[in-house]
C-alpha angles and dihedrals in degrees: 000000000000086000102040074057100054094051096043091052096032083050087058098056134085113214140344138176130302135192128164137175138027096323110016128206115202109226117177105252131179104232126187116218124224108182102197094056091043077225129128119199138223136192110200144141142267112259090042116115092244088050104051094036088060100047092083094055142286112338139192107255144171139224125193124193123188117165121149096189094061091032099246141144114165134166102193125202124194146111124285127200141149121289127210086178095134086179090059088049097054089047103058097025102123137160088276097065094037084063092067100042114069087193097048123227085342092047100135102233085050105127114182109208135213120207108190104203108220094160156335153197110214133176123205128202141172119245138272097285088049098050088053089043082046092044095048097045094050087053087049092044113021098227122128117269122256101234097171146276114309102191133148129241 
């Protein structure tokens, strides 16, 4: 179920923030899920620190995910290399990424990323109206408020 939880929501929401390699650098980045594969997916450019920290082979990396609006709150931990899947290209190529890449799917700078997802510690919460619902019955009742599930993947 907690799991089921973390790839509907991360599904819903549009970017995050990446770092890879020795001393990472968090950049915000658009990714793309694929849940079969425990992989997200990231179209980026050359000269990004993603990007360079994975020319030289698979890297450690981390994702963090923090939306309100969607009720997550994710640190994600993988693997992240370069990608020649053309097929997964041509799957998540949108008008978003086309914006950045003046030749297209065949644009020169292009990278195509693998995050290989090994791990993470999410937090799940309801959503504004809850946490007031939540806020206001603690101070009723005095129990402490239900602010959602913390579990790791």
């Amino acid at each position: 179920m907690s799991e089921d939880v973390f790839w509907d929501r991360i599904k819903a929401i549009n970017a995050g923030m990446l770092a890879a390699g020795e001393s990472p650098r968090f950049m915000p980045m658009s990714h793309n899920t694929d849940r079969e594969g425990r992989t997200l997916w990231f179209v980026a450019a050359r000269g990004t620190d993603p990007v360079a920290a994975a020319e030289g082979g698979q890297v450690a990396a981390a994702y963090i995910v923090a939306d309100a609006s969607r009720g997550l709150y994710a640190h994600v931990n993988g693997t992240l290399a370069l990608s020649d899947n053309r097929a997964k290209l041509d799957e998540i190529w949108n008008v978003v990424a086309s914006s950045w890449f003046e030749g297209g799917k065949d644009d020169p700078d292009l990278r195509l990323l693998a995050f290989n997802i090994t791990g993470a510690e999410v937090w799940t919460t309801g959503s504004g109206v809850n946490f007031l619902f939540q806020v206001a019955k603690a101070q009723v009742t005095g129990a402490e408020p239900d602010m959602g599930e913390h579990f790791t993947l």
